[in-house]
C-alpha positions in Angstrom: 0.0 0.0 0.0 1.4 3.1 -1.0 2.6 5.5 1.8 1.2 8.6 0.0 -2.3 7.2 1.1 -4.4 7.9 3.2 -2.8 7.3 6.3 -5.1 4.5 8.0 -3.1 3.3 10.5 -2.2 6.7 12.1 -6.0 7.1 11.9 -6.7 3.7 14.0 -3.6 5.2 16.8 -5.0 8.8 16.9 -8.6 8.9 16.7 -8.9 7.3 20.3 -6.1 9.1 21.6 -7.5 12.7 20.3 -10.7 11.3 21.0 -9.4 10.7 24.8 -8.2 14.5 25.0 -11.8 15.6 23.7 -13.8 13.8 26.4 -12.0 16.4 28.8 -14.0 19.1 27.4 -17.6 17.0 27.6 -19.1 17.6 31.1 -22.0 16.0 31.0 -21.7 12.1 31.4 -24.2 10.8 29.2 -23.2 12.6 26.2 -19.0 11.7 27.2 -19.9 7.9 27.3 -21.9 8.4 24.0 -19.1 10.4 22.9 -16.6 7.4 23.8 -18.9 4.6 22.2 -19.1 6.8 18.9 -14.9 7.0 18.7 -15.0 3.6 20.0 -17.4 2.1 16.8 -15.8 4.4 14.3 -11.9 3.0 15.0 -14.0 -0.7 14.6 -15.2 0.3 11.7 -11.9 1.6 10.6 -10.0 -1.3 11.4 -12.6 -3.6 9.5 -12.2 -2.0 6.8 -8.3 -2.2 7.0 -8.9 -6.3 7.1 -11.4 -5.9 4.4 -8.8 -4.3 2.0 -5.7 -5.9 3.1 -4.3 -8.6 0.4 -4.1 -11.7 2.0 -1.4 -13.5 -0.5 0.7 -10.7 0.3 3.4 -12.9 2.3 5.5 -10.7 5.0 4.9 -7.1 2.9 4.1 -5.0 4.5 0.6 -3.1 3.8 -0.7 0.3 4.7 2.8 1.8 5.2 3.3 5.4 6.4 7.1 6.2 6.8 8.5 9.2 7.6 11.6 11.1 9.9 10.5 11.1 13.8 14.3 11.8 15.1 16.3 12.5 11.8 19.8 12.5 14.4 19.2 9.1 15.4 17.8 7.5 12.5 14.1 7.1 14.4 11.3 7.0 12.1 7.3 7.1 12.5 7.5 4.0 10.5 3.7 2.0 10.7 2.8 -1.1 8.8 0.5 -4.5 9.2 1.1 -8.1 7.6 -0.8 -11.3 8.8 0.7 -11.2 11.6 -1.0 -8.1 13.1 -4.3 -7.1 10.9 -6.6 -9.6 12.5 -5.8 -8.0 15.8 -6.7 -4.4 15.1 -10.2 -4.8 15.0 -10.4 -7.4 18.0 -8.5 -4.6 19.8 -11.0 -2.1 18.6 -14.4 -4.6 19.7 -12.5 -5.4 23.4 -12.7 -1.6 23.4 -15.8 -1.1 22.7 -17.4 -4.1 24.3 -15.4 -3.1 27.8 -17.2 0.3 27.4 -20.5 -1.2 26.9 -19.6 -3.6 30.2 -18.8 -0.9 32.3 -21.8 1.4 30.7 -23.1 2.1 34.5 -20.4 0.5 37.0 -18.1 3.3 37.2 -18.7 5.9 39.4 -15.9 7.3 40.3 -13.6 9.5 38.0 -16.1 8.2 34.8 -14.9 10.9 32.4 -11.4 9.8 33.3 -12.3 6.5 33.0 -13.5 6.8 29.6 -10.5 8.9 28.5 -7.6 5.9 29.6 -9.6 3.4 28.0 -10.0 5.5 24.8 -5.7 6.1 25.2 -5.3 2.3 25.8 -6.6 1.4 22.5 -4.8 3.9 20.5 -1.6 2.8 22.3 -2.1 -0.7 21.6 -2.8 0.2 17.9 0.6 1.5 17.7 2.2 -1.8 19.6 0.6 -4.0 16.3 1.1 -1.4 13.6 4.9 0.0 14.8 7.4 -1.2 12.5 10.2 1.0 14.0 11.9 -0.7 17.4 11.8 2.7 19.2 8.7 3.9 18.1 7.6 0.1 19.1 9.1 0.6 22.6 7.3 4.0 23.0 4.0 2.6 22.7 5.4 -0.3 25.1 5.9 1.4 27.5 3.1 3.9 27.0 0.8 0.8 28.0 1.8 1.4 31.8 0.4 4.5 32.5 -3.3 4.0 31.6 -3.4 0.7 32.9 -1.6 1.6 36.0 -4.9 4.1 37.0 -7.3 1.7 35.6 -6.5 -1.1 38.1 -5.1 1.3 40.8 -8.5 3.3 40.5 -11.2 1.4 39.5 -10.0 -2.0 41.4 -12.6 -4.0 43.3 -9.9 -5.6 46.0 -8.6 -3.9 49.1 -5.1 -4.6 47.4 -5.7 -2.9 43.9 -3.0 0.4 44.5 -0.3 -2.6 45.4 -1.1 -4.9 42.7 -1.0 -1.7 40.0 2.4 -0.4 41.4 3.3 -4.5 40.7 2.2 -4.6 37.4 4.2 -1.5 36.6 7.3 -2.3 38.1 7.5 -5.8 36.7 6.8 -4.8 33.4 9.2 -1.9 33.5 11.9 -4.8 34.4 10.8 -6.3 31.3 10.9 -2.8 29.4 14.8 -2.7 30.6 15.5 -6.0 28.6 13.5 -4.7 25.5 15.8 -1.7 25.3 19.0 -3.3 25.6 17.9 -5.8 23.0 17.1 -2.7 21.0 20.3 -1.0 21.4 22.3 -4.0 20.6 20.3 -4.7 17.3 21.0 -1.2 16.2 25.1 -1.4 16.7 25.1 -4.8 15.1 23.9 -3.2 12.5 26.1 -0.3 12.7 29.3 -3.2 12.6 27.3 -5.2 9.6 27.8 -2.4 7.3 31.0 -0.7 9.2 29.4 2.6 9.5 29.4 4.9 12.2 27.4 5.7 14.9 25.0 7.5 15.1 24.7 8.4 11.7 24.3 4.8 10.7 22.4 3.4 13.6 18.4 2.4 12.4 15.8 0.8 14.4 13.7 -0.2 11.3 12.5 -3.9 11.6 12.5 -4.7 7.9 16.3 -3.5 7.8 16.8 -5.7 11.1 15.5 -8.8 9.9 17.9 -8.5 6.8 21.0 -7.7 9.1 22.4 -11.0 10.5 23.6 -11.5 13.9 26.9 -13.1 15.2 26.7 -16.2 17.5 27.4 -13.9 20.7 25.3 -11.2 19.7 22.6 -12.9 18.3 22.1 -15.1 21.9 22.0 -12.2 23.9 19.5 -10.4 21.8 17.1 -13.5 21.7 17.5 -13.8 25.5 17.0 -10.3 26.2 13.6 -10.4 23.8 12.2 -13.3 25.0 13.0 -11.8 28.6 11.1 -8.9 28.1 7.8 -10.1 26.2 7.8 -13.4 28.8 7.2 -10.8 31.2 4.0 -9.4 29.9 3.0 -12.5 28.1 3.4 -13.9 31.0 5.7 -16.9 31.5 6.6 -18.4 34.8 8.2 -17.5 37.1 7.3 -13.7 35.7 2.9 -14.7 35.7 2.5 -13.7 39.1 0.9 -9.9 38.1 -2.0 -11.4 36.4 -3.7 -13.6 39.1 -3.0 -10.1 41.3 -4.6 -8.3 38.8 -7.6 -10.8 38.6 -8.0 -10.3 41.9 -8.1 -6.8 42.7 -8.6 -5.1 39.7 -11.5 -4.4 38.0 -13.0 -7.3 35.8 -13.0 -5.4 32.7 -9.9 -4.4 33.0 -8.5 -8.0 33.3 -10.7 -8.8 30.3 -8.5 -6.2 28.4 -4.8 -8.2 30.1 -6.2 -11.3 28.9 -7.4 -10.4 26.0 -4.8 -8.6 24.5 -1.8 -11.0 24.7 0.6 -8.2 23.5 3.8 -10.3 25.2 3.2 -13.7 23.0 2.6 -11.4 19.9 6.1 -9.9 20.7 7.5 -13.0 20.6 6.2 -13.9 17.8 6.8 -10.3 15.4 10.2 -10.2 17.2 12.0 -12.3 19.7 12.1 -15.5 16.9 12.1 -13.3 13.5 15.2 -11.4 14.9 16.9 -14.4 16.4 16.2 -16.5 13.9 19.3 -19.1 14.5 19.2 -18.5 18.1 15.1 -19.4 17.9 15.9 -22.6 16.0 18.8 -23.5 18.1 17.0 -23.3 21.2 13.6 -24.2 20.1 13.8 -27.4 23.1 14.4 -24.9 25.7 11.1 -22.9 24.1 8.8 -26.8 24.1 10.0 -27.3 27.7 8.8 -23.6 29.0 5.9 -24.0 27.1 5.3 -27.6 28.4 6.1 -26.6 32.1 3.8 -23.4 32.0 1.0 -25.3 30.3 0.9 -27.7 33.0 1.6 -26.0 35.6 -0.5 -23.3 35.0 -3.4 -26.2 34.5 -2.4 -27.8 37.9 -2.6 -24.4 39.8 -6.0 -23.6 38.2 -7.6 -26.9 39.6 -6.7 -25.8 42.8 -8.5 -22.5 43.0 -11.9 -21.5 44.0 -12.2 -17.8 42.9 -13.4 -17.7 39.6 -11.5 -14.8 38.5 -8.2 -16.3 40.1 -9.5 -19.7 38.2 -9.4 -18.1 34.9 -6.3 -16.1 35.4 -4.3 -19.5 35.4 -6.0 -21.0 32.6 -5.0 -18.2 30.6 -1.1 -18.9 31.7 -2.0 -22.2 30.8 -3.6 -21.5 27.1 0.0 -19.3 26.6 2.3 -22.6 27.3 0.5 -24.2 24.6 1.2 -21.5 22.3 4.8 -21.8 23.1 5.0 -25.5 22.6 3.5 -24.5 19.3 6.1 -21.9 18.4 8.7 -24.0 19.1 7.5 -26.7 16.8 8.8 -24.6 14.0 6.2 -25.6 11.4 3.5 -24.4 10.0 0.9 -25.8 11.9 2.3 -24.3 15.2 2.8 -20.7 14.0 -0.7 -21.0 12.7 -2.2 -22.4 15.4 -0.5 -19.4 17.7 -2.0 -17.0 15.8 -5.3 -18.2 15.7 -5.0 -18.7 19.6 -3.9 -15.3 19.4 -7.2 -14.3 18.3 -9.5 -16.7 20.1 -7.8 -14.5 23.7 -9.6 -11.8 22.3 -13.0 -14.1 22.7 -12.8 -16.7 24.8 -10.7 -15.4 27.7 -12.2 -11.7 27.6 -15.8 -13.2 27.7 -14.9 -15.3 30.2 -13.9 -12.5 32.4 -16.5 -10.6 31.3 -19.2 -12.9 32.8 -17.3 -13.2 36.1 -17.2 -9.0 36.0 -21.0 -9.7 35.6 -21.7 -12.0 38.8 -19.0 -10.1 40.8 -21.3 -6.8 40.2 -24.4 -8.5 41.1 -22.9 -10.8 44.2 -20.6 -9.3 45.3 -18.1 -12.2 45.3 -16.5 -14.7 42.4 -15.8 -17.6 45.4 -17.3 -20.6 44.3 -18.9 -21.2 47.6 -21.1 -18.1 47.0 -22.2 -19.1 43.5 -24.0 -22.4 43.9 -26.8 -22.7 41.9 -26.4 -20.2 39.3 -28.0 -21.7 36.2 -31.4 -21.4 37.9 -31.3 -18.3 38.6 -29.3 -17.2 35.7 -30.0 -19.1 32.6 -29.0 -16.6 30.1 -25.2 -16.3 31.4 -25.1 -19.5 32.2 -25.5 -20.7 28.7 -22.9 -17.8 27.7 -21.0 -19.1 30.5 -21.1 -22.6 28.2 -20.5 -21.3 25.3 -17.2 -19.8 26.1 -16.1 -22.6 28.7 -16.5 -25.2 25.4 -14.5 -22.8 23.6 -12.0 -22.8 25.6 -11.5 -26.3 26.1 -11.1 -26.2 22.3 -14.9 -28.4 21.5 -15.3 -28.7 18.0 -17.5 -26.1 16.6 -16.3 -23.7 18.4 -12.9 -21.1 17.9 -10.9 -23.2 20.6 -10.9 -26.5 18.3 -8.9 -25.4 15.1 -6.2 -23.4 17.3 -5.8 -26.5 19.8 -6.1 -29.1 17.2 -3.0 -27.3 15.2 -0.8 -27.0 18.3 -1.5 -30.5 19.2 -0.4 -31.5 15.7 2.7 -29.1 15.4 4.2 -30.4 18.9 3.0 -34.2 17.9 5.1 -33.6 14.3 8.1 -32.2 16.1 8.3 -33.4 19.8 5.9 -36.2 20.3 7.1 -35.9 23.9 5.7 -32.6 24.1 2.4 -33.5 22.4 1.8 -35.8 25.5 1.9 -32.4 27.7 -0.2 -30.8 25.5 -2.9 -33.5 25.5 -2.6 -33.9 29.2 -2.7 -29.9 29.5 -6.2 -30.1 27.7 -7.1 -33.0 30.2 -6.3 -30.9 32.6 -8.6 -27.8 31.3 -11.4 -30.0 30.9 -10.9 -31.0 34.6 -10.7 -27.5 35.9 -13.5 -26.0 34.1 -16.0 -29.0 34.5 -15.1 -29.4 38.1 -16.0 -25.5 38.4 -19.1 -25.4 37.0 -20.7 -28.1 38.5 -20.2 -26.4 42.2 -20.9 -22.9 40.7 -23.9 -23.1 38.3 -25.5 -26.0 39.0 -27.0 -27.6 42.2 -29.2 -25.9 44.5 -28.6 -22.1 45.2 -26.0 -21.2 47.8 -27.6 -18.7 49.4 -30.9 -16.2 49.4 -28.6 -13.8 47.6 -28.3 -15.8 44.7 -32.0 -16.4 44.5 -32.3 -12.6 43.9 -29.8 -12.4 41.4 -30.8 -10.8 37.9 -30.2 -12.5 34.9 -28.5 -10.4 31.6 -29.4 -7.2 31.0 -30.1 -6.3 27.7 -26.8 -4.6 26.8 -24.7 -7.2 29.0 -26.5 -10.0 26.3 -25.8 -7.6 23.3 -22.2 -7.9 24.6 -21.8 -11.8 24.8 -24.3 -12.5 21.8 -21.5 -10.1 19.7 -18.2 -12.6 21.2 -20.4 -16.0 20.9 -21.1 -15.1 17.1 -17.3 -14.8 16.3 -16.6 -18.0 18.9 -19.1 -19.8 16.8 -18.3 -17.8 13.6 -14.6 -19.2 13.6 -15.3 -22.3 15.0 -17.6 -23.0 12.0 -15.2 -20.8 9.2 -11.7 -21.3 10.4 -10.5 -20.2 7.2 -12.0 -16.7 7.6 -8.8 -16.6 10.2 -6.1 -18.9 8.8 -6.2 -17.6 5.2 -5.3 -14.2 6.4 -2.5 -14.7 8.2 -1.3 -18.2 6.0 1.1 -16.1 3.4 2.4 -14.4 6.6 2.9 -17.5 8.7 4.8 -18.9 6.0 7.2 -16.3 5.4 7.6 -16.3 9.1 8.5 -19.9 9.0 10.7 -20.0 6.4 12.9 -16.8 7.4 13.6 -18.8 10.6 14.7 -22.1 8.7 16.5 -20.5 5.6 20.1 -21.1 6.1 22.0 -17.8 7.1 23.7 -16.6 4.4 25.3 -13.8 4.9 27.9 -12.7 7.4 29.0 -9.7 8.9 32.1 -9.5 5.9 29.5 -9.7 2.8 26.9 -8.0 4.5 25.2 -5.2 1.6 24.1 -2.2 2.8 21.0 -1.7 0.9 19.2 -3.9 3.1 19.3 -0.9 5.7 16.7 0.5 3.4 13.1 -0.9 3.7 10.7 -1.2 1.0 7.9 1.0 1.6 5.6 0.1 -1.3 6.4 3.3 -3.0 
């Protein structure tokens, strides 16, 4: 897509952010949340139409490309892009926005206005982690995640810990941040010594030009370590998953939905830690199938043990994020695929799922299991949501879960049989979990005379799940919708990780420095 265009992807990152700023100047309530739901459906709209024109056969080009100078001295550019990789996620950014809003339509009272702008500024920020093609401009919106989400928990928390478990999230992931920017900085002067130029006026941060720069042996380990350091972090990966059953816990619901939802850490891993590694991926790809194995387990193990449904589905999303590992270190098609598609299916499953506990918490007061016997009596309509999404997660044919699980199961049973058995005992383990769940918390006879009071879905709580169940069911049905939109990306992704490394730091040509734009 020519760069001359009109500049879609800036629109997607600015029209929530501006739109953010304008609340500011909107006192009355009613017409800010309008005001936010308007911004909210037009940056959907936008973004569908951005999957509606992308090419799928396309490969790794890059569509929709705006380039220009941000920091002419260091070689910085506003440099945006999408592939297959990233466009699917745009708009299921853009609907976790907008369904969040809807959630929270009468919940908030403190701060609203404020409320409405960081969630507005969350999703323009999280546009530009998807659609950054410039490391430093990638690492400003990073890191521009923190503060908005930092006030969101800290503020509009439900536990008596939700100030600590904010100034935990922060400082954890501005540990990871700190390994990010190293990586960063070293990719740049390898580049600088690949073309024996000089610094700065050589330096570039472009990922196009990166991915053509090869790394030494030394170099090229401590980048990949320092990458997969920082997104394990906010993916997360043991032993760094502690801030998301914190979160679960004393943040708000909706704001969880959003963590889990949006699994910006594994999508770093994938866009960056293998791509830019690519020998160091490969050679370590065991060490990658063991993680992954470990935390999928694990992370099932811990969930059977709980009995706080938000604390419950906190580990079963650690758990869903080892399989994608074991996946990614299959190194085939099936697993990269598979990843991607799981990738999208967070943006469902695991955000509905948090939804609906938001929903009872609201309502009861409480997400412990001992206060939710009986539930499908008294609330049949999220009940059978509540089914819905629980199948898909478990990966039931029919539904989103099956095609995503079904290719990670094959990719780990094609490359490490060993790991397949993890896998499949991982998805015994999820079936255990949320089976052994639901049969003390929705069915039986009512725990207590509150839940006999309890109301059932409103009617903008059901528009909410009835728009996630038609993609779970949607995608479940039409997995190709998915998989031939990111297929010509996956497979240049594969095969820039298994073509032999040609080049050295001797031979290496300079013109490589210099991305194609499209133009």
């Amino acid at each position: 897509m020519n760069a001359t265009e009109f500049p879609l992807l800036s629109a997607l990152i600015w029209l929530p952010l501006l739109g953010a700023l304008a609340l500011g100047f909107i006192r009355n309530l009613r017409a800010a949340k309008w005001s936010a739901l308007l911004i909210a459906g037009l940056e959907l709209a936008v973004a569908l139409f951005a999957v509606q024109s992308f090419r799928a056969d396309s490969g790794n080009e890059l569509q929709w490309v705006e380039h220009h100078v941000w920091i002419e001295h260091l070689n910085i550019e506003y440099f945006l892009g999408v592939d297959g990789v990233s466009i699917l996620l745009l708009p299921l950014s853009a609907l976790l926005t907008l369904v969040t809003l809807l959630a929270t339509w009468n919940s908030v009272q403190r701060l609203p206005h404020f409320h409405l702008s960081l969630l507005l500024a969350l999703e323009g920020i999280t546009m530009g982690v998807f659609c950054a093609m410039d490391m430093m401009l990638f690492f400003l919106f990073w890191e521009l995640t923190l503060p908005p989400i930092f006030f969101l928990i800290g503020l509009w928390g439900i536990g008596p810990g939700r100030r600590a478990a904010a100034i935990k999230y922060t400082l954890v992931m501005l540990f990871g941040g700190v390994a990010l920017l190293f990586a960063i900085i070293l990719l740049a002067f390898n580049h600088v010594n690949a073309i024996k130029g000089a610094v700065p006026n050589d330096l570039t941060f472009s990922l196009p030009a990166l991915l053509a720069t090869p790394l030494s042996g030394h170099w090229e380990a401590a980048v990949f370590l320092l990458l997969m350091l920082g997104f394990a972090v906010k993916a997360p990966l043991p032993p760094f998953h502690t801030w998301l059953p914190t979160v679960a816990m004393e943040g708000s619901t909706q704001m969880t939905a959003l963590l889990t939802g949006l699994k910006l850490g594994v999508y770093g891993i994938i866009r960056f830690a293998m791509p830019l590694a690519p020998t160091s991926a490969v050679e370590y790809n065991w060490s990658l199938g063991i993680i992954g194995a470990v935390t999928l387990i694990y992370g099932a193990l811990v969930a059977l043990q709980q009995s706080n449904f938000r604390r419950m589905l906190a580990y079963a999303s650690i758990s869903h994020i080892g399989l994608i590992i074991v996946g990614l270190s299959s190194l085939n098609m099936q697993g990269i695929q598979g990843a991607l598609f799981q990738l999208v299916n967070f943006s469902v499953d695991a955000s509905a799922l948090m939804l609906i506990a938001g929903f009872i918490h609201h309502r009861l007061g409480s997400t412990e299991r001992i206060h939710m016997g009986g539930l499908a009596k008294v609330m049949p309509r999220l009940t059978g949501f509540y089914f819905l999404f629980m199948l898909a997660s478990l990966g039931v044919p029919g539904t989103n879960g099956f095609p995503a699980e079904l290719l990670l199961i094959v990719s780990a049973l094609t490359s490490h049989p060993s790991l397949a058995i993890a896998a499949l005992a991982g998805a015994a383990l999820s079936a255990a979990y949320m089976t052994s769940f639901t049969r003390r918390a929705f069915m039986g006879p009512t725990a207590s005379a509150a839940v006999r009071q309890l109301q059932d879905l409103r009617p903008r709580e059901l528009g909410v799940l009835c728009l996630l169940g038609t993609l779970v069911i949607s995608f479940g049905l039409w997995p190709n919708t998915v998989l031939e939109k990111q297929r010509a990306a996956a497979e240049a992704w594969l095969n820039h990780l298994l073509e032999p490394r040609m080049l050295d730091g001797n031979d290496f040509d300079e013109s490589v420095s210099k991305p194609e734009t499209g133009e």
